[in-house]
PDB file of N, CA, C and O in Angstrom:
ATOM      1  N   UNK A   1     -26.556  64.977 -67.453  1.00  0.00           N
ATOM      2  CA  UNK A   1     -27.299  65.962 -68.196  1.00  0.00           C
ATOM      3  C   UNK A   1     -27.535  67.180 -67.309  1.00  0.00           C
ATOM      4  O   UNK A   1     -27.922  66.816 -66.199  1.00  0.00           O
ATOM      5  N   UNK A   2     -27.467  68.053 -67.386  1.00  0.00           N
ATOM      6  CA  UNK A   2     -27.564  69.774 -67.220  1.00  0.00           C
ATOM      7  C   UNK A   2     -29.142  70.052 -67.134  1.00  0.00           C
ATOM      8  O   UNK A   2     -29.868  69.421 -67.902  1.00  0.00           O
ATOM      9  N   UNK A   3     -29.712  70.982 -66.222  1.00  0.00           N
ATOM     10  CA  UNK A   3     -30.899  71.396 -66.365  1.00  0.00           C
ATOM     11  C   UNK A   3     -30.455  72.722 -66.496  1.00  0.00           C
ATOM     12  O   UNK A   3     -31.332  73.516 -66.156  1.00  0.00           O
ATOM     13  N   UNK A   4     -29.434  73.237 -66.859  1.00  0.00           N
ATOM     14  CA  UNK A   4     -28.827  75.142 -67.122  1.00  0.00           C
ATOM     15  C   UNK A   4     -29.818  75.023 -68.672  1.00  0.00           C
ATOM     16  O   UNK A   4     -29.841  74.131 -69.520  1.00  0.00           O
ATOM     17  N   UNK A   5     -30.576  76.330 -68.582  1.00  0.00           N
ATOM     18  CA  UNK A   5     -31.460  76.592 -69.564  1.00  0.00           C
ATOM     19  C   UNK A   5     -30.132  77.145 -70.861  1.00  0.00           C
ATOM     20  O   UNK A   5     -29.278  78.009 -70.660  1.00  0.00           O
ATOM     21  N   UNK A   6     -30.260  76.620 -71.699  1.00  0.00           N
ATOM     22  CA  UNK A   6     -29.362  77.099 -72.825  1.00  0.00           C
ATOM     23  C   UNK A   6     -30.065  78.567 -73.300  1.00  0.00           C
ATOM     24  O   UNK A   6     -29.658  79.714 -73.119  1.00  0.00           O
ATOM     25  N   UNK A   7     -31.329  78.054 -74.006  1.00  0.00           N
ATOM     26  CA  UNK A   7     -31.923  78.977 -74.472  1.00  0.00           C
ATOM     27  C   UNK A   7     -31.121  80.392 -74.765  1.00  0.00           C
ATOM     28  O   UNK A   7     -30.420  80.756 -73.821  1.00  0.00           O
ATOM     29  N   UNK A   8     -31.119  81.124 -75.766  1.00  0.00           N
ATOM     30  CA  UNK A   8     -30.405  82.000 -76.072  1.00  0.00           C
ATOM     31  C   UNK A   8     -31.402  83.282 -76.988  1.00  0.00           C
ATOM     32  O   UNK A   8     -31.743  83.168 -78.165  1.00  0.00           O
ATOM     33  N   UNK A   9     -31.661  84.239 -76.250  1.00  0.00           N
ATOM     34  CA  UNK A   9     -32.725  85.392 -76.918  1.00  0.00           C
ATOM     35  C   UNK A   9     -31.702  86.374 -77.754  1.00  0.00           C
ATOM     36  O   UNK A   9     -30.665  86.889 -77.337  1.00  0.00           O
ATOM     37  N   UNK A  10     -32.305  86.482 -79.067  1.00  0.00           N
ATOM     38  CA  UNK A  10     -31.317  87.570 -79.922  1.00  0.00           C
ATOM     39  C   UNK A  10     -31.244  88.997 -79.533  1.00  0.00           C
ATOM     40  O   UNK A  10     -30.576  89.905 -80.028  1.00  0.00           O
ATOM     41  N   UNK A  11     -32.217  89.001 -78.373  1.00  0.00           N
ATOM     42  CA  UNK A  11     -32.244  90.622 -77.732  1.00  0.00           C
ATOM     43  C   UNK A  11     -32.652  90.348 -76.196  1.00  0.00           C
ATOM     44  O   UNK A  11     -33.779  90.414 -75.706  1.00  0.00           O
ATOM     45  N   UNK A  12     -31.101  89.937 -75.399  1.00  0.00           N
ATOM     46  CA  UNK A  12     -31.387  89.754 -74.275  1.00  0.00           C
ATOM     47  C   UNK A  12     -32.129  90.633 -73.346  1.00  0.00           C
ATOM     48  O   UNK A  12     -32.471  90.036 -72.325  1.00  0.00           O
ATOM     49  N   UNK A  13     -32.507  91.980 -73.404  1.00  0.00           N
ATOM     50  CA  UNK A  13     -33.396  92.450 -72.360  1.00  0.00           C
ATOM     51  C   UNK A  13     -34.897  91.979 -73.156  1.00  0.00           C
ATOM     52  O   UNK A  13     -35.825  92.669 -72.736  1.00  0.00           O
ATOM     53  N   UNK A  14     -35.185  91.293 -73.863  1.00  0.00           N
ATOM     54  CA  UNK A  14     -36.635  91.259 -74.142  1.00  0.00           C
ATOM     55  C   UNK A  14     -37.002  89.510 -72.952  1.00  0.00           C
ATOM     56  O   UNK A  14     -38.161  89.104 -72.869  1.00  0.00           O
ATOM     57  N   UNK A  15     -36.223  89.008 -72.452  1.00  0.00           N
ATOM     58  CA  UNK A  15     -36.292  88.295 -71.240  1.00  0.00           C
ATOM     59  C   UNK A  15     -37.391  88.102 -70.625  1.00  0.00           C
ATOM     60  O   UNK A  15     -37.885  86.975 -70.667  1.00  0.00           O
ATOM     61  N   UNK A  16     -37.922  88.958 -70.037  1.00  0.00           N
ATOM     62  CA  UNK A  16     -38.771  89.734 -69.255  1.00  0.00           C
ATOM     63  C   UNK A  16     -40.109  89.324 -69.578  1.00  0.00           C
ATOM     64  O   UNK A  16     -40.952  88.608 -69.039  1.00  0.00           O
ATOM     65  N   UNK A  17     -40.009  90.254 -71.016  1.00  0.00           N
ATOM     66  CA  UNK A  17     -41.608  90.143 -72.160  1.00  0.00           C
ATOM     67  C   UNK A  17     -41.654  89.014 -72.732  1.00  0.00           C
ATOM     68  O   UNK A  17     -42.726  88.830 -73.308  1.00  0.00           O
ATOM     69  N   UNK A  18     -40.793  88.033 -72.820  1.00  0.00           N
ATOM     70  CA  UNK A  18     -41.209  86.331 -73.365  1.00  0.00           C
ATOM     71  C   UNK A  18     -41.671  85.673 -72.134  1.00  0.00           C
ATOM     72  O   UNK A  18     -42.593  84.857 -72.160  1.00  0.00           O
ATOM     73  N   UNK A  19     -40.859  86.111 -70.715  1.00  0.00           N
ATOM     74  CA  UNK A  19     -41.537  85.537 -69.498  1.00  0.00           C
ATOM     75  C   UNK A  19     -42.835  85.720 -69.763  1.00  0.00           C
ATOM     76  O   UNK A  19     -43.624  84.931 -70.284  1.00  0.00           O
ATOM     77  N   UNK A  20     -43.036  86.985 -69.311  1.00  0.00           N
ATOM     78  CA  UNK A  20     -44.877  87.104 -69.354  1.00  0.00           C
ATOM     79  C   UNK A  20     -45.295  86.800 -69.989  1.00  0.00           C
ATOM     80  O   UNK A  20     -46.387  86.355 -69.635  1.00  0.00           O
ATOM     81  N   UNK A  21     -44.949  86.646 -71.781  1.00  0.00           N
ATOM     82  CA  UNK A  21     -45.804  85.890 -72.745  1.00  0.00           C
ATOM     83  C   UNK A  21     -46.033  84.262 -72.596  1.00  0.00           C
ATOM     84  O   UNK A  21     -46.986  83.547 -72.906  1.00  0.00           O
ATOM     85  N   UNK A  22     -44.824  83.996 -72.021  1.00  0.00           N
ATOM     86  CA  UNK A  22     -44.924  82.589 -71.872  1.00  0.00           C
ATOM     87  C   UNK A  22     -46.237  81.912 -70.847  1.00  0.00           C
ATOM     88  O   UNK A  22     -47.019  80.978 -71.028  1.00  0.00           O
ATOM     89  N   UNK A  23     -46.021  82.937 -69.649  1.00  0.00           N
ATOM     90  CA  UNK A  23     -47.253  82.815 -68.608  1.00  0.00           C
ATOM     91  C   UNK A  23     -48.757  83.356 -69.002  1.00  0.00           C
ATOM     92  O   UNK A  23     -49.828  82.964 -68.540  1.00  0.00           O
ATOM     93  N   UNK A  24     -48.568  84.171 -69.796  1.00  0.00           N
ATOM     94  CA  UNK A  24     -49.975  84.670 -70.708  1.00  0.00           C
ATOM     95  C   UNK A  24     -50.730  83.444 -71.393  1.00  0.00           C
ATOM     96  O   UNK A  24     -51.949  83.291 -71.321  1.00  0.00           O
ATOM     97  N   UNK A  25     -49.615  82.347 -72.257  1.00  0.00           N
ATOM     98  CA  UNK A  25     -50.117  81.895 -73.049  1.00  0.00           C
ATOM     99  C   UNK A  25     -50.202  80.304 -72.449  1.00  0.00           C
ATOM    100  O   UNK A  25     -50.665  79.412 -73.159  1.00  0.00           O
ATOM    101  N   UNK A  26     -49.675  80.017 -70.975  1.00  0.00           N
ATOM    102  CA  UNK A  26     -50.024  78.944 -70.206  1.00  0.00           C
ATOM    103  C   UNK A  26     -50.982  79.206 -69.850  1.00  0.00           C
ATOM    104  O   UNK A  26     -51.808  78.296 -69.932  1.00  0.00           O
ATOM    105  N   UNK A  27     -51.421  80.395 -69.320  1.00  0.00           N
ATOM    106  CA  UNK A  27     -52.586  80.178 -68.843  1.00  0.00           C
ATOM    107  C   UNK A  27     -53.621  79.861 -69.338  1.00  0.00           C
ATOM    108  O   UNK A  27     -54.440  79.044 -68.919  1.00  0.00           O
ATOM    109  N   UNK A  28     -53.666  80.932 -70.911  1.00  0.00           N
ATOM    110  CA  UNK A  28     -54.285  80.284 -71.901  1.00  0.00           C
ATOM    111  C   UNK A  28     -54.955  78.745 -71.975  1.00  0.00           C
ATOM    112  O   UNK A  28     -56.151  78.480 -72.088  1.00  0.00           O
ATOM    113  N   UNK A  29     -53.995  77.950 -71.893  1.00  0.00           N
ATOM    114  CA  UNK A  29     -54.350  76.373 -72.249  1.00  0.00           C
ATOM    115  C   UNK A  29     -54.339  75.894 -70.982  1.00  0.00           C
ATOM    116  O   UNK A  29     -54.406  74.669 -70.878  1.00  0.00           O
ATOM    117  N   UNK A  30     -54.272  76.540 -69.991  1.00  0.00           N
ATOM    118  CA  UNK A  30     -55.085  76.158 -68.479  1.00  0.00           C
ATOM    119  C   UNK A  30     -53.895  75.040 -67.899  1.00  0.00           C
ATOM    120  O   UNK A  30     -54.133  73.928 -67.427  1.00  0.00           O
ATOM    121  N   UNK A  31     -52.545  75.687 -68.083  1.00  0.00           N
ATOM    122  CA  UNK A  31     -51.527  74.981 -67.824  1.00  0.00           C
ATOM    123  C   UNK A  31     -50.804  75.729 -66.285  1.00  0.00           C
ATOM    124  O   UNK A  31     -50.344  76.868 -66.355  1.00  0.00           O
ATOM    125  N   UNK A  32     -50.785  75.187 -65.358  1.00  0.00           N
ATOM    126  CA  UNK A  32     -50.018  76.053 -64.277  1.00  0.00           C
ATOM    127  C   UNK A  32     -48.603  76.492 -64.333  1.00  0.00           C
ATOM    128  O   UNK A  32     -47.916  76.025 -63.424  1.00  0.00           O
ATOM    129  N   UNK A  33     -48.306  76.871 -64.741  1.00  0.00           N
ATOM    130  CA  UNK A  33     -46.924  77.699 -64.505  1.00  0.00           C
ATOM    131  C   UNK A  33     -46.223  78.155 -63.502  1.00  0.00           C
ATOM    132  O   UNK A  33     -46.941  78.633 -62.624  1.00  0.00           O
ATOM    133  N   UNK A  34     -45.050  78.197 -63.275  1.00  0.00           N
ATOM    134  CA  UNK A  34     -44.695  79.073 -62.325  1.00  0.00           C
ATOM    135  C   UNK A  34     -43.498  79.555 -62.560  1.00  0.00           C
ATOM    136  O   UNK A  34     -42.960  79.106 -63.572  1.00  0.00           O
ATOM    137  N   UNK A  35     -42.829  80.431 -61.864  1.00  0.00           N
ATOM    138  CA  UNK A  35     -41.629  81.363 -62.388  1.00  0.00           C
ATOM    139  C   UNK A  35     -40.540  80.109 -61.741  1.00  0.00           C
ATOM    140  O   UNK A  35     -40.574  79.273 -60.838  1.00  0.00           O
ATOM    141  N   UNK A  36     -39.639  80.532 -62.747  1.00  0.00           N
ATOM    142  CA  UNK A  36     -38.369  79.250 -62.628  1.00  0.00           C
ATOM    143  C   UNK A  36     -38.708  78.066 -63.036  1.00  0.00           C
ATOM    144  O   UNK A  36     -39.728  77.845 -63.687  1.00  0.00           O
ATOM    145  N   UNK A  37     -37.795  77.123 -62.650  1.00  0.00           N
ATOM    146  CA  UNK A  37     -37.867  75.710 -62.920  1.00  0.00           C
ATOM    147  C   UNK A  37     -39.695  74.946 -62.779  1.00  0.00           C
ATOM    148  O   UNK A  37     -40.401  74.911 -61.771  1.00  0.00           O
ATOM    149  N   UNK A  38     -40.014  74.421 -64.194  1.00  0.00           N
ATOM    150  CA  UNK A  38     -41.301  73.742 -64.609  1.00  0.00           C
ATOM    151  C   UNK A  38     -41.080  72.418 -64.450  1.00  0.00           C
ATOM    152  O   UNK A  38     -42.053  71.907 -65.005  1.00  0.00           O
ATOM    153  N   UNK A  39     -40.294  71.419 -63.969  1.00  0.00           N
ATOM    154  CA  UNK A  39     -39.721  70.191 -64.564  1.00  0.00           C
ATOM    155  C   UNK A  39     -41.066  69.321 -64.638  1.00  0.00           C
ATOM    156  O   UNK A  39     -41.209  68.629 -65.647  1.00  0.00           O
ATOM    157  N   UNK A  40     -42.058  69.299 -63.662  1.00  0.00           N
ATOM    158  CA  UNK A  40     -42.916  68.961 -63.386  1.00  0.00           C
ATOM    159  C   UNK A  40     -43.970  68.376 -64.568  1.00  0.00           C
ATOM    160  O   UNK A  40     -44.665  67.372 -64.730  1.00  0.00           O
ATOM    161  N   UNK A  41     -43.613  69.811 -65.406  1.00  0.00           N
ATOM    162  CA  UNK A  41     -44.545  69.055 -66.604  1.00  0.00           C
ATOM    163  C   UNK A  41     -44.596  68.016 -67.442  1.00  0.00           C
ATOM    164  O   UNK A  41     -43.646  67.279 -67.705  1.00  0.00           O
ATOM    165  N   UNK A  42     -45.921  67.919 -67.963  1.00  0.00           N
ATOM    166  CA  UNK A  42     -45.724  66.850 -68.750  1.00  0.00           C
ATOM    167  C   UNK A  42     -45.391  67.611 -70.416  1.00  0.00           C
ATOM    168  O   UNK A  42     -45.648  68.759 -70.778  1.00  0.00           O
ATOM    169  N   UNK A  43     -44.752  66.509 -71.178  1.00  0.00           N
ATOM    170  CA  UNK A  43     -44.683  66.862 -72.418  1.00  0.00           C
ATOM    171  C   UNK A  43     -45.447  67.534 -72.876  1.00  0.00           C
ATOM    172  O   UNK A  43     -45.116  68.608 -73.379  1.00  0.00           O
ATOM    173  N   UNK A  44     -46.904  67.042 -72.838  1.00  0.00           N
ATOM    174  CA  UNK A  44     -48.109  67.363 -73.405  1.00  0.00           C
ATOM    175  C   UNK A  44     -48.481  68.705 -73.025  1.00  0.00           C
ATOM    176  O   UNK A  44     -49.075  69.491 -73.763  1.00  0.00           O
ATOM    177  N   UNK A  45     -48.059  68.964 -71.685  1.00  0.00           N
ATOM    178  CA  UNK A  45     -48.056  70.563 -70.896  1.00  0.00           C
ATOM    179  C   UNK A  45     -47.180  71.272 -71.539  1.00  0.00           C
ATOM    180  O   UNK A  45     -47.550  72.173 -72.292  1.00  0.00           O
ATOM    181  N   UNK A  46     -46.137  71.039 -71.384  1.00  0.00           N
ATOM    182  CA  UNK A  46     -45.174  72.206 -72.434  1.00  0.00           C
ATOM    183  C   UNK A  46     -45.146  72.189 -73.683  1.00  0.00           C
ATOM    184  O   UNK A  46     -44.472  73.032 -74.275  1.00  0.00           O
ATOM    185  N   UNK A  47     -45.902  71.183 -74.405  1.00  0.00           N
ATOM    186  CA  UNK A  47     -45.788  71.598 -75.791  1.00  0.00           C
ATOM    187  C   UNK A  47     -47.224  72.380 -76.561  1.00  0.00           C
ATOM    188  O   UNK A  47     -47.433  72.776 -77.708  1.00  0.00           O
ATOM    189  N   UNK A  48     -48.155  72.361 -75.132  1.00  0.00           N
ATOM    190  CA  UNK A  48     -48.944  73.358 -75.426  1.00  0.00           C
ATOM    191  C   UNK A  48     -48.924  74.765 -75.532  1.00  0.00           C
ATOM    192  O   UNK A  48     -49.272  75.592 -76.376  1.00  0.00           O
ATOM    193  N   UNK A  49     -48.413  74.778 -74.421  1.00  0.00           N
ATOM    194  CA  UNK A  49     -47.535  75.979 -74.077  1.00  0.00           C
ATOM    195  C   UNK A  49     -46.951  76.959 -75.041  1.00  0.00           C
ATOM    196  O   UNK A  49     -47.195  78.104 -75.422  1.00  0.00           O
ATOM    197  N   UNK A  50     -45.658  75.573 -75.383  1.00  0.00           N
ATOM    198  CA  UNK A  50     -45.088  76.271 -76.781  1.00  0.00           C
ATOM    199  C   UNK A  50     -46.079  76.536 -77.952  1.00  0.00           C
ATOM    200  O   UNK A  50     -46.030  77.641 -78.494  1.00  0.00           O
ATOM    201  N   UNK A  51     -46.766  75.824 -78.283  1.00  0.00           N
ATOM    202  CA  UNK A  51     -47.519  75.614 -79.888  1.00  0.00           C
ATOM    203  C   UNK A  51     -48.538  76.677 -79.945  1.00  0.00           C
ATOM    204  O   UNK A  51     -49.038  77.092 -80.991  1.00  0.00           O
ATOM    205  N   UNK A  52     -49.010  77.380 -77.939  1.00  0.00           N
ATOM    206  CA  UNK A  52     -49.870  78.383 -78.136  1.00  0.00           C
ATOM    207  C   UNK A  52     -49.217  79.604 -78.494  1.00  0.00           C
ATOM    208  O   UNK A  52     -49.742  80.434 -79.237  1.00  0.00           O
ATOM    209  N   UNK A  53     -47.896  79.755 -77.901  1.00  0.00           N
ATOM    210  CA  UNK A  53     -47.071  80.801 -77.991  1.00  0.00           C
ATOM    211  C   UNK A  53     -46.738  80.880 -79.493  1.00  0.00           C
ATOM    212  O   UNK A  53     -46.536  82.033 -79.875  1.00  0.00           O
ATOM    213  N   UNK A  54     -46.652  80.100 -80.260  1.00  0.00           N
ATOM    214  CA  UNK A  54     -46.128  80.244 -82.214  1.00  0.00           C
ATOM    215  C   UNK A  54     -47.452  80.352 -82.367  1.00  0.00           C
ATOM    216  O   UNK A  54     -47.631  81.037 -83.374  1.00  0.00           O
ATOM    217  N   UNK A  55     -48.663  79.976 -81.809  1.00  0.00           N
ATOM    218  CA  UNK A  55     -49.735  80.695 -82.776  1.00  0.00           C
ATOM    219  C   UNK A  55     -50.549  81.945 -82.634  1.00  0.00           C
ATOM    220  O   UNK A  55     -51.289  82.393 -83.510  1.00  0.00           O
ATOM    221  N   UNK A  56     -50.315  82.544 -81.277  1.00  0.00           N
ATOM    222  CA  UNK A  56     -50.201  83.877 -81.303  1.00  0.00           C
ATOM    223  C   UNK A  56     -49.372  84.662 -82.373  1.00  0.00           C
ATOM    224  O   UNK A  56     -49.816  85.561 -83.088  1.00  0.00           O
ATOM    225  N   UNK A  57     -48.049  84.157 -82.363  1.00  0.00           N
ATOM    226  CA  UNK A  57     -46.862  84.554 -82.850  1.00  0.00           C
ATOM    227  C   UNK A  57     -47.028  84.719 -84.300  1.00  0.00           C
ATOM    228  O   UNK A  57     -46.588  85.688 -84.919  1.00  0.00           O
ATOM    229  N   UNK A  58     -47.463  84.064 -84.650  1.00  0.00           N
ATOM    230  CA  UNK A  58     -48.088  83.704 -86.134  1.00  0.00           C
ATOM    231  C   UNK A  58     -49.687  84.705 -85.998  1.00  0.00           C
ATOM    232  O   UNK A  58     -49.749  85.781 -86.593  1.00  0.00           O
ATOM    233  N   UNK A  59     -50.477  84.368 -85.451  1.00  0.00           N
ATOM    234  CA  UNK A  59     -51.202  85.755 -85.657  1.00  0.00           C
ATOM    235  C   UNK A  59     -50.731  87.294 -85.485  1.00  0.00           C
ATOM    236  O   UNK A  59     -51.079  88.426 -85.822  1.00  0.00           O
ATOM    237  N   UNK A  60     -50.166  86.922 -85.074  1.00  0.00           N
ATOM    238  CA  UNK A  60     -49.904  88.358 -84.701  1.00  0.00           C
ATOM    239  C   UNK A  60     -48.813  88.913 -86.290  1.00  0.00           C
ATOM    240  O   UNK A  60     -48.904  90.123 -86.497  1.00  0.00           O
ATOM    241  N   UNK A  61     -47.943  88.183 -87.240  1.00  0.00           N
ATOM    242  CA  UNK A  61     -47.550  88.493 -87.888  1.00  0.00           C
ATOM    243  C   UNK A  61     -48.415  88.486 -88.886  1.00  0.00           C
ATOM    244  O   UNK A  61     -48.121  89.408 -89.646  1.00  0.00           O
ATOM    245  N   UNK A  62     -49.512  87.788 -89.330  1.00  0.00           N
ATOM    246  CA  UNK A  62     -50.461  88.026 -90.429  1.00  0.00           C
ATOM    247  C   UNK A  62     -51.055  88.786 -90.055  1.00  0.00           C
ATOM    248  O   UNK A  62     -51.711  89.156 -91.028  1.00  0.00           O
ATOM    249  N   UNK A  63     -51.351  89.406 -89.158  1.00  0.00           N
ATOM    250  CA  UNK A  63     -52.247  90.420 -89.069  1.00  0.00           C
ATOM    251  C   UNK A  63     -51.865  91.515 -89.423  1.00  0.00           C
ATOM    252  O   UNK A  63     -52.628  92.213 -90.091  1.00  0.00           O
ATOM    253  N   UNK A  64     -50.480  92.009 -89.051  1.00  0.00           N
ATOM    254  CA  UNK A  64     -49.198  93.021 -89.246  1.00  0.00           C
ATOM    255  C   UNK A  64     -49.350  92.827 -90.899  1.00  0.00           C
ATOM    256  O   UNK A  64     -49.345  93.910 -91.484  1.00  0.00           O
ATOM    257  N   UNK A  65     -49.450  91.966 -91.537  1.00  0.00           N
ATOM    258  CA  UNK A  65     -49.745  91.837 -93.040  1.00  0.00           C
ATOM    259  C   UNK A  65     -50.902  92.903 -93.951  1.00  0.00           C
ATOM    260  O   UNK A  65     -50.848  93.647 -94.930  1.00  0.00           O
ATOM    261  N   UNK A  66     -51.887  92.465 -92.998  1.00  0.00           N
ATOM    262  CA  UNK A  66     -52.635  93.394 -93.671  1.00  0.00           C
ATOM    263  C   UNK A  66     -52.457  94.900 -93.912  1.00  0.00           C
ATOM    264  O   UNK A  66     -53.292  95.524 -94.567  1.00  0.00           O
TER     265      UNK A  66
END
């Protein structure tokens, strides 16, 4: 098995600004982060991570609603 990040952004220079969001929204849930390889975590750590990042993501588009 491969640890090469597949991951694929539909607008590769936005790279950058998902990094920092990603570290914005670890910190958030009081998760340590660090730049590069996380392997360290636990499930439960990265899927906070993720689930905080879609609910920003999600606020941030209902709000754009109004």
């Amino acid at each position: 098995m491969s640890s090469k990040n597949n991951n694929k952004l539909n607008v590769p220079e936005a790279r950058e600004a998902m990094d920092r969001f990603k570290m914005e929204c670890a910190n958030e849930v009081g998760v340590d982060l660090k730049e590069g390889y996380n392997g360290e975590l636990t499930s439960r750590q990265a899927g906070s991570v993720g689930g905080q990042m879609v609910k920003r993501m999600i606020e941030s588009y209902e709000s754009s609603m109004k």
